[in-house]
N, C-alpha and C positions, 0 to 999 in steps of 0.2 A: 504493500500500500504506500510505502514511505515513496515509491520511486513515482505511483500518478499523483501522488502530494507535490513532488518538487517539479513534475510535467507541469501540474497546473501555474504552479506558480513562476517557471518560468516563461508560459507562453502568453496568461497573462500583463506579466512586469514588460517582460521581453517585449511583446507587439505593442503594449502601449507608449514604449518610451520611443522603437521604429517610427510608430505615426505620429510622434513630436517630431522626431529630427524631418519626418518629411515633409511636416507644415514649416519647420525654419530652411528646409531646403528646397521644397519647391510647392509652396503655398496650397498641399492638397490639406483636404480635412478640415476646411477651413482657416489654416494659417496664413500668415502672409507673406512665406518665402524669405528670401537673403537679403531682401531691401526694405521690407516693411519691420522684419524681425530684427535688421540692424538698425532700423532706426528708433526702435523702441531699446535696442543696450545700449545706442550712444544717449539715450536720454538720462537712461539710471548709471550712467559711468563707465560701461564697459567699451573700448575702443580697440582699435576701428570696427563698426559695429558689424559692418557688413562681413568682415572679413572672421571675426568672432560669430558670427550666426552662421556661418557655414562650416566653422570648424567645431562649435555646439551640435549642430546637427549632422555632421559626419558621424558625432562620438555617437549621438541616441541613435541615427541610425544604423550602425554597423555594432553597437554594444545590445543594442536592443534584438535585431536578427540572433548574434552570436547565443547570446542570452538565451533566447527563446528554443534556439534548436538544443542548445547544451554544448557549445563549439568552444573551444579555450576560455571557459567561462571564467576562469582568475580575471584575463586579461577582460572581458566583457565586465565584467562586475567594477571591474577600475575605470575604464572608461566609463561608464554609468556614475560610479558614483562621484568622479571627481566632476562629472554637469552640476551633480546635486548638490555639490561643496560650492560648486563656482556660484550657485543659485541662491544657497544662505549666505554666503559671505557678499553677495553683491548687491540680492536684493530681500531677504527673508529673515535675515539675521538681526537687524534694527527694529524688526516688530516683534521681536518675543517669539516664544515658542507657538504659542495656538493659532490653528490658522485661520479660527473666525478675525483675528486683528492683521490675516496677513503675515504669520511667521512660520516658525519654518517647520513645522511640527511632520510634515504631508512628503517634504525632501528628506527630511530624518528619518520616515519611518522606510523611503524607499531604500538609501543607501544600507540601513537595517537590511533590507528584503536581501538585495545585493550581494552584502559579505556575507550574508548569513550561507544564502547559498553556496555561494565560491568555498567559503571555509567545509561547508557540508557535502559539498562535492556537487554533480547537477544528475546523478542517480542514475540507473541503469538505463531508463528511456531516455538518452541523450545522445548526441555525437563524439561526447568524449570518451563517454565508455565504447561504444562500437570502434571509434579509431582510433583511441590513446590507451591502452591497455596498462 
């Protein structure tokens, strides 16, 4: 059972963070892509925004894939979490923990999900067990 526990959780973590990096990278899902998403970090301090929003959304989306299939998931799991560090420390961090006031409570618990699994391995239903032995 432990192995469709951590299926679930990384296909949910995994595909949802995917479909962020492809709204910062090419405005589907609703986002607004590499120039609307850079100019909303050049507004909260992050520069050059455009060139920052596409390297955020590189990271969700190839951490996000790797994640979800179970593919070098250490390395997925770092890429994922160091967005969510970028994301308290630039914009979530000044409001406190809860995220009813906007803090960071929602990035915290993803980076949780993250290491938890890396350190737990990504279970037999994965890519890294069928090719990393």
């Amino acid at each position: 059972m432990m192995a469709w526990g951590l299926l679930i959780i990384r296909l949910v973590v995994g595909l949802l963070f995917a479909g962020h990096g492809a709204q910062k990278l090419f405005g589907w899902f609703g986002g607004y892509g590499p120039k609307g998403t850079g100019g909303w970090m050049e507004s909260v301090g992050i520069k050059p925004g455009v060139a920052m929003a596409v390297l955020a959304g590189l990271m969700e989306l190839a951490g996000g894939l790797l994640f979800a299939a179970g593919l070098f998931t250490p390395l997925a799991a770092a890429l994922l979490a160091v967005t969510m560090l970028g994301a308290i420390v630039k914009v979530h961090g000044k409001n406190g923990i809860w995220s009813t006031a906007g803090g960071y409570e929602y990035p915290l618990v993803l980076i949780a999900v993250v290491l938890g699994v890396a350190l737990t391995g990504a279970g037999t239903i994965s890519l890294d067990a069928w090719l990393l032995p």
